[in-house]
Residue, then its C-alpha position, 0 to 999 in steps of 0.5 A: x080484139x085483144x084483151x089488152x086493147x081493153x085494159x083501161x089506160x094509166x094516165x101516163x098512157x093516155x098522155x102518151x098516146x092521145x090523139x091529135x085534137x083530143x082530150x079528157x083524162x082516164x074516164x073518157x076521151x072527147x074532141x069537138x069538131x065544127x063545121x061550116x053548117x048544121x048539115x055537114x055536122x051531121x053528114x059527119x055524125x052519120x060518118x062516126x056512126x058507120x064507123x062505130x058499127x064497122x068496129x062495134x065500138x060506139x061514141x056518145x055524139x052531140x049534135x049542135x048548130x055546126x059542131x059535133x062532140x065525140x067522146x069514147x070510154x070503153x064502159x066494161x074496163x071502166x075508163x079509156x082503152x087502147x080501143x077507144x084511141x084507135x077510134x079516136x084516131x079513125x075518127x080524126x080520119x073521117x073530118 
C-alpha cells in the first residue's frame, strides 16, 4: 500500500470521491445497509469481515435487526484514506 493511500483526505477530497451510499466527513466514513432479515444482515457482515481481512484494512460493524452500518477511518493517519474509499467501494460490491 502506498503512502499516499494513507495520507488523510482534505474534505474536498473525500467530497470528490465518495462512494455511492456513503457519508461522513474527514474523521470517518460510514453507510447503513438493510436487509430483508437479521440473518442476511449478518451473512453480509461475515462478507465485509472476509474482506477486511483479505485487505487487512477493518470496519468498525453493527449488527442490528435487518441493518448493518459499516464505518471506515484509518486510525494512524487520523481520519479518512484513499484506503478506506477503496473499501468502501469493495464494500458497496459485496450488497
Amino acid at each position: 500500500m502506498s503512502r499516499a493511500a494513507r495520507t488523510r483526505l482534505s474534505a474536498e477530497e473525500l467530497a470528490d470521491q465518495l462512494p455511492d451510499g456513503w457519508s461522513g466527513d474527514t474523521s470517518s466514513v460510514t453507510r447503513e445497509f438493510q436487509f430483508p432479515s437479521y440473518q442476511a444482515g449478518v451473512a453480509f457482515a461475515v462478507r465485509v469481515a472476509t474482506q477486511a481481512e483479505a485487505s487487512d484494512h477493518h470496519p468498525d460493524l453493527l449488527i442490528g435487526y435487518r441493518r448493518v452500518q459499516v464505518r471506515y477511518s484509518t486510525h494512524d493517519a487520523g481520519g479518512v484514506t484513499a484506503l478506506d474509499l477503496r473499501e468502501a467501494s469493495a464494500v458497496n460490491g459485496l450488497f
